[in-house]
PDB file with one MODEL, atoms N, CA, C and O in Angstrom:
MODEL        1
ATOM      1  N   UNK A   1       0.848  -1.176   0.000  1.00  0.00           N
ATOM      2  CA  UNK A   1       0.000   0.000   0.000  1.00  0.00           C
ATOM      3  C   UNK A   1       0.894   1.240   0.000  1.00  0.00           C
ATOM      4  O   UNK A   1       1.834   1.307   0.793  1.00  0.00           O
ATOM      5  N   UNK A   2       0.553   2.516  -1.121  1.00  0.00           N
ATOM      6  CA  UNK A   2       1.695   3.359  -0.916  1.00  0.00           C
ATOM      7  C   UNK A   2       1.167   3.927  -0.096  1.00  0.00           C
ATOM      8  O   UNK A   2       0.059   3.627   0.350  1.00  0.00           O
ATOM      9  N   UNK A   3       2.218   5.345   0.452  1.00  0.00           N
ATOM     10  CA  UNK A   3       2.097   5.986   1.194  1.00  0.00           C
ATOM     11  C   UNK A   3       1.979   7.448   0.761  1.00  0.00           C
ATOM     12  O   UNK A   3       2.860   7.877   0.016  1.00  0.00           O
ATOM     13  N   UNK A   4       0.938   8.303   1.162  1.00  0.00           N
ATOM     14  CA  UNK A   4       0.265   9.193   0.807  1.00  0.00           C
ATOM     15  C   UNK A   4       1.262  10.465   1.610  1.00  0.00           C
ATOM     16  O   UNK A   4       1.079  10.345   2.822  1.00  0.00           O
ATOM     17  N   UNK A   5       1.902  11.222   1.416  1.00  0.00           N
ATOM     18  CA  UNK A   5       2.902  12.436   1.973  1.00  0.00           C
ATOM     19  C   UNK A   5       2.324  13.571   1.190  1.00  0.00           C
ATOM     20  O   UNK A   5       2.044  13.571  -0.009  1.00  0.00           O
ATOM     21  N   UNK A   6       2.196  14.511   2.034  1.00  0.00           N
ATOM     22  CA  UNK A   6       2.087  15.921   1.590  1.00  0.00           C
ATOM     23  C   UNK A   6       2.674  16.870   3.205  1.00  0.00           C
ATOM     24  O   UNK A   6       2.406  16.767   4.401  1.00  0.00           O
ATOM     25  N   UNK A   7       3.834  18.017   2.134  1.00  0.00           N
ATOM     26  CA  UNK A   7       4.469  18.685   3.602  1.00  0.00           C
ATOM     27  C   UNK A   7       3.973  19.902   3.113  1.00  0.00           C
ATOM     28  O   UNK A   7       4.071  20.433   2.007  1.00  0.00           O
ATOM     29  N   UNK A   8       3.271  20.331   4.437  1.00  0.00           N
ATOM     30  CA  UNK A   8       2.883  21.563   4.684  1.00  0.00           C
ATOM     31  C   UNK A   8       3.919  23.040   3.999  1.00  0.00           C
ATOM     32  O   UNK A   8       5.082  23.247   4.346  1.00  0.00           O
ATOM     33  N   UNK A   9       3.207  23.832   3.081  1.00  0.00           N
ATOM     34  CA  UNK A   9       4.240  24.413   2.598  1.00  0.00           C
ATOM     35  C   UNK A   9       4.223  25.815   3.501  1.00  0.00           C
ATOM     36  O   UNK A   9       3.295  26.063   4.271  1.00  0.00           O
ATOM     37  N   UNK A  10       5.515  26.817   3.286  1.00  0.00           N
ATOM     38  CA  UNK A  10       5.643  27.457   3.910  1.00  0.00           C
ATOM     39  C   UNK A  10       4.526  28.684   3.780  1.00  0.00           C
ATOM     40  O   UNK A  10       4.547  29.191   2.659  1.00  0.00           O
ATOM     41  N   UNK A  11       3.546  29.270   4.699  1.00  0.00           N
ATOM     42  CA  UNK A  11       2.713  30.329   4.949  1.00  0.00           C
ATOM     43  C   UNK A  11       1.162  29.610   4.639  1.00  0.00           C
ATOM     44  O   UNK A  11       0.181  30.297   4.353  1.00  0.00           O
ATOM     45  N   UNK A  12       1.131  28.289   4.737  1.00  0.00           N
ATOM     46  CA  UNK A  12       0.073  27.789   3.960  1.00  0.00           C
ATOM     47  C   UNK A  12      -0.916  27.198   4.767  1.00  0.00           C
ATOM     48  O   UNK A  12      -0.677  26.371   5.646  1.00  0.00           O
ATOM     49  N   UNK A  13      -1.995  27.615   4.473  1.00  0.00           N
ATOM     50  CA  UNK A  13      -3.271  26.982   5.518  1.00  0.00           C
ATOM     51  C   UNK A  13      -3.552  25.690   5.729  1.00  0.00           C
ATOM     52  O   UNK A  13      -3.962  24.887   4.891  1.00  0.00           O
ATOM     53  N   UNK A  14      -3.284  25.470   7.064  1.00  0.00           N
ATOM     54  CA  UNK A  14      -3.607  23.897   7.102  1.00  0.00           C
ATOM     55  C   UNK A  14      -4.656  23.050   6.412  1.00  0.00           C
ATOM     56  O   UNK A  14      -4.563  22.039   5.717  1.00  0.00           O
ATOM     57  N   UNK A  15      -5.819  23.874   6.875  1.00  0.00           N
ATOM     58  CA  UNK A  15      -7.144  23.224   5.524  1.00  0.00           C
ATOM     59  C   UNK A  15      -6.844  22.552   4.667  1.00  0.00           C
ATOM     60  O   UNK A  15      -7.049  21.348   4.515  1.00  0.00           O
ATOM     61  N   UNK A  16      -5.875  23.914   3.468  1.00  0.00           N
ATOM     62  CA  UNK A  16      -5.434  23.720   2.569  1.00  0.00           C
ATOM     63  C   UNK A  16      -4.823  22.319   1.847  1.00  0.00           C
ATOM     64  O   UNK A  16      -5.111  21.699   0.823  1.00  0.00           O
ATOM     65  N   UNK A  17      -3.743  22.136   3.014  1.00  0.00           N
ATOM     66  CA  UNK A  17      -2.681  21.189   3.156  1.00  0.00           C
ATOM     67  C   UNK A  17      -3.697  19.581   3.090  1.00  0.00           C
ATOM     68  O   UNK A  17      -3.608  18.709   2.226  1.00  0.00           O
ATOM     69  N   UNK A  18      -4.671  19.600   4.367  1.00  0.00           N
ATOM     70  CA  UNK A  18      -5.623  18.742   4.647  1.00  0.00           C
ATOM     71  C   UNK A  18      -5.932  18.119   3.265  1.00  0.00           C
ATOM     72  O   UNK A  18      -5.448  17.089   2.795  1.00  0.00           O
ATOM     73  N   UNK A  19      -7.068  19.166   2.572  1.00  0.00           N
ATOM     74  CA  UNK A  19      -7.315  19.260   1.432  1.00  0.00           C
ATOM     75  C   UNK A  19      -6.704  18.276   0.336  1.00  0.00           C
ATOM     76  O   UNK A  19      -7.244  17.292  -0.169  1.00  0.00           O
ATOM     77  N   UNK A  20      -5.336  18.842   0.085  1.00  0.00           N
ATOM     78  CA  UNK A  20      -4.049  17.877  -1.146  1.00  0.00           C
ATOM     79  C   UNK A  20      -4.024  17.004  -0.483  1.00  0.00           C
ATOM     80  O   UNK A  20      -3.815  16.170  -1.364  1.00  0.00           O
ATOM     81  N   UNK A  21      -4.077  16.269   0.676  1.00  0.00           N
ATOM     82  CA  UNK A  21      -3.642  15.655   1.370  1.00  0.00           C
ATOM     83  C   UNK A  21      -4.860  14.243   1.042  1.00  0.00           C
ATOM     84  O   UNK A  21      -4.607  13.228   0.393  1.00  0.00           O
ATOM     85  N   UNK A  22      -6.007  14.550   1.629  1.00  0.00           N
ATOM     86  CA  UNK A  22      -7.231  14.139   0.859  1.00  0.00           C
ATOM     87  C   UNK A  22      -7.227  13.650  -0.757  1.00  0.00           C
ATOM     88  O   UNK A  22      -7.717  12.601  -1.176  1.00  0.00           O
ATOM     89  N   UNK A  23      -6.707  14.441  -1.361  1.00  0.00           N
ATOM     90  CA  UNK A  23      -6.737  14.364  -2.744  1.00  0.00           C
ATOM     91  C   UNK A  23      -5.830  13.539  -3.145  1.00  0.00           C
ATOM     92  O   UNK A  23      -6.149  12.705  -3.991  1.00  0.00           O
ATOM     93  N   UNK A  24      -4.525  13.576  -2.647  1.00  0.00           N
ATOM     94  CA  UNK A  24      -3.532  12.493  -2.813  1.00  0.00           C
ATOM     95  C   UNK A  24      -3.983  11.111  -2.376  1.00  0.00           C
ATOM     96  O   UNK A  24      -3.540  10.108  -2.936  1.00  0.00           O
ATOM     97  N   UNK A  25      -4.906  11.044  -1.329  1.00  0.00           N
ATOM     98  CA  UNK A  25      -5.236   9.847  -0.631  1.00  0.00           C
ATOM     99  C   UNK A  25      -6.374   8.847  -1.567  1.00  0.00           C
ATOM    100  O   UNK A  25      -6.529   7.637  -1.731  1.00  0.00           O
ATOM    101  N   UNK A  26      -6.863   9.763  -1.924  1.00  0.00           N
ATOM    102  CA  UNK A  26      -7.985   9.588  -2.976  1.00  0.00           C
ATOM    103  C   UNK A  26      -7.377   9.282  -4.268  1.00  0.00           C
ATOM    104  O   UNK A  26      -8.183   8.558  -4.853  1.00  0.00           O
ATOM    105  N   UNK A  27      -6.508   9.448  -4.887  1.00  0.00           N
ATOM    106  CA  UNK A  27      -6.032   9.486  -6.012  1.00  0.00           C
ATOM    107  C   UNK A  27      -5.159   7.807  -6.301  1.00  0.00           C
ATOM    108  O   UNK A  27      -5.055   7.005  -7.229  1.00  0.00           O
ATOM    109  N   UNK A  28      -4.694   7.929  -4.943  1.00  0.00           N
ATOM    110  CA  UNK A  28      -3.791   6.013  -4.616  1.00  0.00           C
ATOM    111  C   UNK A  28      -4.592   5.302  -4.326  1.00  0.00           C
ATOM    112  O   UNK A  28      -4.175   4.232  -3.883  1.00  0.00           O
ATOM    113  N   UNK A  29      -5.848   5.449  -4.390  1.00  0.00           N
ATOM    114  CA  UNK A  29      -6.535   4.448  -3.779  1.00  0.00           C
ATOM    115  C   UNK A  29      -6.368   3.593  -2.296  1.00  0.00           C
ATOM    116  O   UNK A  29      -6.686   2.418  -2.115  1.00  0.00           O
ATOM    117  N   UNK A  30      -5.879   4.370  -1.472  1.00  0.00           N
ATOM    118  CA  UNK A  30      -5.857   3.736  -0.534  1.00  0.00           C
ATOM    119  C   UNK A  30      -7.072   3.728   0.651  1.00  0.00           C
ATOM    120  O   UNK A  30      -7.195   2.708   1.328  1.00  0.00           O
ATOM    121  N   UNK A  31      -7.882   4.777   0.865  1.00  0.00           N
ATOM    122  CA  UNK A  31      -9.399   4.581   1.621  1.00  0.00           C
ATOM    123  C   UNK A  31     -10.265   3.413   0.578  1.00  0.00           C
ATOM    124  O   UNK A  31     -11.329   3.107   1.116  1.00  0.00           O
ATOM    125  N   UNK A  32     -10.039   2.655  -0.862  1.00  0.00           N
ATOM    126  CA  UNK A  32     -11.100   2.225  -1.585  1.00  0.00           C
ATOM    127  C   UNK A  32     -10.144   0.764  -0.732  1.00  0.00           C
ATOM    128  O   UNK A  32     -10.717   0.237   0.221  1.00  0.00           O
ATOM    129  N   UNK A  33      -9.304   0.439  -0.982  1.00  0.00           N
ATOM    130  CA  UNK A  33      -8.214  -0.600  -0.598  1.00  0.00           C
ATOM    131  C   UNK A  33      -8.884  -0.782   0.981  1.00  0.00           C
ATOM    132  O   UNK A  33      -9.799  -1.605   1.024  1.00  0.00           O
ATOM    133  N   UNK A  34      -8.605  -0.248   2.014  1.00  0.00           N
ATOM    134  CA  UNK A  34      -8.991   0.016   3.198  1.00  0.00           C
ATOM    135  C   UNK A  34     -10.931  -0.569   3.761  1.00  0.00           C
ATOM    136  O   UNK A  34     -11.419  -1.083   4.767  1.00  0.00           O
ATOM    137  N   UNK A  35     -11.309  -0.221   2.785  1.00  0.00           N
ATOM    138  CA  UNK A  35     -12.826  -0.042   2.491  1.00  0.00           C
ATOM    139  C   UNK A  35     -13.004  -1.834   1.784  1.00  0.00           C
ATOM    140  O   UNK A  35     -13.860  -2.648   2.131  1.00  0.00           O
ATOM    141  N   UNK A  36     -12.308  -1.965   1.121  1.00  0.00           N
ATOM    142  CA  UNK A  36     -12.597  -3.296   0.274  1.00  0.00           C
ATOM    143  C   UNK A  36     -11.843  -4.767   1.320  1.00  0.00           C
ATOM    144  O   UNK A  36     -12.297  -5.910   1.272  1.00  0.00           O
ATOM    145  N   UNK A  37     -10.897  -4.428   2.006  1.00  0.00           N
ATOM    146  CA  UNK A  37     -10.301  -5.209   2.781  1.00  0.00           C
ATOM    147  C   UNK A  37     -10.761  -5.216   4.149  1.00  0.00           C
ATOM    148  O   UNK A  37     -10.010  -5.770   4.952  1.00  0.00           O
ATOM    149  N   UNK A  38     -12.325  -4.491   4.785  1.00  0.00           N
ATOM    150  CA  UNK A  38     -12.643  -4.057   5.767  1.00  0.00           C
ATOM    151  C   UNK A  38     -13.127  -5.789   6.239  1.00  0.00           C
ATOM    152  O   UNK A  38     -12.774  -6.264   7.318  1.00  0.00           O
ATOM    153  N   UNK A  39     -13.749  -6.360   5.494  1.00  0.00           N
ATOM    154  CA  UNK A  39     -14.664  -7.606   5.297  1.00  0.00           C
ATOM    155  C   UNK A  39     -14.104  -8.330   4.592  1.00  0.00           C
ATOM    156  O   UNK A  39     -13.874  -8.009   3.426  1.00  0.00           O
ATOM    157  N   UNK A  40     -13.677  -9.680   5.181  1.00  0.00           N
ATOM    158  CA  UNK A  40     -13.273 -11.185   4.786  1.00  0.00           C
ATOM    159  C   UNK A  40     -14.608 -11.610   3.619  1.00  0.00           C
ATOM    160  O   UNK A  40     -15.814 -11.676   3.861  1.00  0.00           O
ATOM    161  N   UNK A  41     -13.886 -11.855   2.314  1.00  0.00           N
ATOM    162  CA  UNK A  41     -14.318 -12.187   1.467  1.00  0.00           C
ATOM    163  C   UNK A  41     -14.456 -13.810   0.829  1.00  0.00           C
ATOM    164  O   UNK A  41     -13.300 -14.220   0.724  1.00  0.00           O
ATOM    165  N   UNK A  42     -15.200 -14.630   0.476  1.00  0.00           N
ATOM    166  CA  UNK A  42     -15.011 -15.568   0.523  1.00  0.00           C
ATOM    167  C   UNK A  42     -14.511 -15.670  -0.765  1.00  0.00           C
ATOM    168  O   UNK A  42     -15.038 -14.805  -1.464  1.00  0.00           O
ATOM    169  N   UNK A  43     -13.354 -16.670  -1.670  1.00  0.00           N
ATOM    170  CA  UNK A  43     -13.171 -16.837  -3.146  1.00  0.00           C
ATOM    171  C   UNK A  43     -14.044 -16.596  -4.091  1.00  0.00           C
ATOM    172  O   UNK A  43     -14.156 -15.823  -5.043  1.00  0.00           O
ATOM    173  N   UNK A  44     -14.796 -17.675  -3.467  1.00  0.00           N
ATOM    174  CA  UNK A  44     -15.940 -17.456  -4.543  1.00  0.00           C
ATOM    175  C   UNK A  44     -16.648 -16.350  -4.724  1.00  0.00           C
ATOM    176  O   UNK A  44     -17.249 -16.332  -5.798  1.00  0.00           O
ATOM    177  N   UNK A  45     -16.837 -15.059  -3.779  1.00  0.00           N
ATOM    178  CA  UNK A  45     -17.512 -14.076  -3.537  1.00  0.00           C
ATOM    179  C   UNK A  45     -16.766 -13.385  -4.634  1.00  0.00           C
ATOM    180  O   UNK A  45     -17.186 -13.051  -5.741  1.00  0.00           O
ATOM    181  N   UNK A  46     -15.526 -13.231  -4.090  1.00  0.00           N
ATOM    182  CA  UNK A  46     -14.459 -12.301  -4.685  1.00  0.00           C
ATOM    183  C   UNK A  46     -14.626 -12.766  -6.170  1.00  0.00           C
ATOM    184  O   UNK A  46     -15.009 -11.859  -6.909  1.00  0.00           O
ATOM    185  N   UNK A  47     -14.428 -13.944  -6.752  1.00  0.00           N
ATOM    186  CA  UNK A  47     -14.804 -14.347  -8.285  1.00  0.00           C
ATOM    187  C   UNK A  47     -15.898 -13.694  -8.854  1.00  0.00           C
ATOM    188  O   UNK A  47     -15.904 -13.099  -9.931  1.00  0.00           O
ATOM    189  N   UNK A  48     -16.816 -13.836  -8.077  1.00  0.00           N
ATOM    190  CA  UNK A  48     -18.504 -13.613  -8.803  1.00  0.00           C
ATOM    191  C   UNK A  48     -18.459 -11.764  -8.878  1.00  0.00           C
ATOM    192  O   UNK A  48     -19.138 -11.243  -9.763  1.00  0.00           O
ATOM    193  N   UNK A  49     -17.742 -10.960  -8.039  1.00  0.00           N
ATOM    194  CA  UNK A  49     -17.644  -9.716  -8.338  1.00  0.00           C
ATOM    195  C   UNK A  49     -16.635  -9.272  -8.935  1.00  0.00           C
ATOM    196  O   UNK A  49     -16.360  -8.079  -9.064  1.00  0.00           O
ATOM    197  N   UNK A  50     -15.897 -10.364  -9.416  1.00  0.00           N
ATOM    198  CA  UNK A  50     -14.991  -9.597 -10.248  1.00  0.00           C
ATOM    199  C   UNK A  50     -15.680  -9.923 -11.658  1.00  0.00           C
ATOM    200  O   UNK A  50     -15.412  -9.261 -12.661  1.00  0.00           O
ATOM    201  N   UNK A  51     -16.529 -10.920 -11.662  1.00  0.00           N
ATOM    202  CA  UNK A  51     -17.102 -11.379 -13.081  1.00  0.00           C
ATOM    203  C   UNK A  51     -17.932 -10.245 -13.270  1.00  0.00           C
ATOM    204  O   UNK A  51     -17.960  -9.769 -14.405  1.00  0.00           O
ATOM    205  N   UNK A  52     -18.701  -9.653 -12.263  1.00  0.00           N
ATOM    206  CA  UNK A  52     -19.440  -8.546 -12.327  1.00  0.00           C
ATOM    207  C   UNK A  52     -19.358  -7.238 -12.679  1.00  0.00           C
ATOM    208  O   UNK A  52     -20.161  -6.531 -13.288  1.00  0.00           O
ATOM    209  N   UNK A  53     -17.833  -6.902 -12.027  1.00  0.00           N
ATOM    210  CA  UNK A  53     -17.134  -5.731 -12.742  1.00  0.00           C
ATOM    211  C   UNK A  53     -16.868  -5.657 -13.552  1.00  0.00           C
ATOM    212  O   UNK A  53     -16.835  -4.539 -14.067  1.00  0.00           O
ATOM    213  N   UNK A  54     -16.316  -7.287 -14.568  1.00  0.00           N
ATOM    214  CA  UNK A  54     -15.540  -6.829 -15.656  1.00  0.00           C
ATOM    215  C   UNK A  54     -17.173  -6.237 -16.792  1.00  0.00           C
ATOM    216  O   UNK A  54     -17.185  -5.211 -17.472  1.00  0.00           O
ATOM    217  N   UNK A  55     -18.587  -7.451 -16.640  1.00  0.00           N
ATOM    218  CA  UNK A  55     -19.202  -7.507 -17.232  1.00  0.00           C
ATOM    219  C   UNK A  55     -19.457  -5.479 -17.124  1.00  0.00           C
ATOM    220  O   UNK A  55     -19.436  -4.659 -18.042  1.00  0.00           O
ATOM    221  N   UNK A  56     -19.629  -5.315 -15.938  1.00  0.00           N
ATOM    222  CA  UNK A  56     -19.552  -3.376 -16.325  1.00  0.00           C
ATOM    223  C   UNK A  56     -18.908  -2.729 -16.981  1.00  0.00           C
ATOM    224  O   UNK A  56     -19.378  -1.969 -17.828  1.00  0.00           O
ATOM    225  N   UNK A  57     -17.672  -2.871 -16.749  1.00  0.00           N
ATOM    226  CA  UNK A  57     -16.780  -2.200 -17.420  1.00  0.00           C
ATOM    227  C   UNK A  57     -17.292  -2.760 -18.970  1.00  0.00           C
ATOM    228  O   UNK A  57     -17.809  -1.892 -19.674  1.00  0.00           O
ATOM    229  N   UNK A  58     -17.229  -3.578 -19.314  1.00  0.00           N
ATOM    230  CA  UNK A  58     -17.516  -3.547 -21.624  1.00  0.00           C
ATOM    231  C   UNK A  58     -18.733  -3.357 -21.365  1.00  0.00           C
ATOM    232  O   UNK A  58     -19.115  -2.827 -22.409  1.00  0.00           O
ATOM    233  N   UNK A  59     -19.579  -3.417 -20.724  1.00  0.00           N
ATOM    234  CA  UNK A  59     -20.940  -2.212 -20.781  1.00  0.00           C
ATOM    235  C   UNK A  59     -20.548  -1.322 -21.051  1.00  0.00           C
ATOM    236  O   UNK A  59     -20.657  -1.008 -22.237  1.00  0.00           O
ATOM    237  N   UNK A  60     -19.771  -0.273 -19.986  1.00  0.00           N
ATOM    238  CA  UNK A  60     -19.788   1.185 -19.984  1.00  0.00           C
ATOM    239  C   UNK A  60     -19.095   1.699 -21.743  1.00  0.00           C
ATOM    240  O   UNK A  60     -19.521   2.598 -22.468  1.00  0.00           O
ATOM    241  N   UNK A  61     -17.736   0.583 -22.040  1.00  0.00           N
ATOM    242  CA  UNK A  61     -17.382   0.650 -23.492  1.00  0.00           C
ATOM    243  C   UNK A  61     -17.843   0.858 -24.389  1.00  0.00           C
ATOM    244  O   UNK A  61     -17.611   1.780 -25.170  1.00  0.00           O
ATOM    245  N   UNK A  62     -19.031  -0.443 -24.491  1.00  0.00           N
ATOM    246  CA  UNK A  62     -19.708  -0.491 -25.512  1.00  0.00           C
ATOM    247  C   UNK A  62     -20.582   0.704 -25.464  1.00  0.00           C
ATOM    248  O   UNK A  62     -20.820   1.320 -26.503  1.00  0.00           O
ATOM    249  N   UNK A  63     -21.040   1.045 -24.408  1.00  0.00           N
ATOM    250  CA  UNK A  63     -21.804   2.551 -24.385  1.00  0.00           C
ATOM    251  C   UNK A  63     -21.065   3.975 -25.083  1.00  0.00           C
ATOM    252  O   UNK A  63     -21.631   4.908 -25.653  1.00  0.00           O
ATOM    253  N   UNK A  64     -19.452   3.752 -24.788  1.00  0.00           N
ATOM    254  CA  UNK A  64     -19.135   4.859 -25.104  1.00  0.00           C
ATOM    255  C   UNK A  64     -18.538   4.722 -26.510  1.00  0.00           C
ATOM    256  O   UNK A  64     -17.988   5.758 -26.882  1.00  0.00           O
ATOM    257  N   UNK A  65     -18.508   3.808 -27.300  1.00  0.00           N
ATOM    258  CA  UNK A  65     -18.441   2.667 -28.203  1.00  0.00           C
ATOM    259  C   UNK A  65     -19.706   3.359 -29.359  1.00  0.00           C
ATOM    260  O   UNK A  65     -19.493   3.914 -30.437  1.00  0.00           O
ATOM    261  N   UNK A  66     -20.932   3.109 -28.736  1.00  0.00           N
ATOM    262  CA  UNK A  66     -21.784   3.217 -29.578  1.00  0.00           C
ATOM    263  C   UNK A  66     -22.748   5.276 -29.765  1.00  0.00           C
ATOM    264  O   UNK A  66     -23.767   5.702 -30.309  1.00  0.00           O
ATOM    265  N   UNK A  67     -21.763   5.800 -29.054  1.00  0.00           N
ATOM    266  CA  UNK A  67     -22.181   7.356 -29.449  1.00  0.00           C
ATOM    267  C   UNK A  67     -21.196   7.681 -30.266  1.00  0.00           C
ATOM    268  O   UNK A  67     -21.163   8.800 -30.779  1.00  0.00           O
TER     269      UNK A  67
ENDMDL
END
């Protein structure tokens, strides 16, 4: 899992900082990682939703495929 760093720059609002900080975290995927590993998955579970995702994903294709 990487690790998400952001250093406070000089005169700069913490919010701010918070903020990139958030955005970096969001960007590595590490709260979706965190979130998906919260709950013991059984194989077979994990199979049947990955069959599920992929079947979304060439949905969404073929959608953007056919405009």
């Amino acid at each position: 899992m990487p690790n998400a760093q952001v250093r406070v720059r000089k005169n700069e609002d913490p919010n701010r900082a918070i903020k990139r900080f958030k955005r970096k975290v969001e960007a590595s995927g590490i709260m979706r990682e965190i979130k998906r590993k919260r709950y013991y998955m059984k194989p077979s579970e994990a199979k049947k939703l990955k069959r599920k995702m992929a079947q979304k994903r060439r949905r969404k294709i073929e959608r953007r495929k056919s405009k």
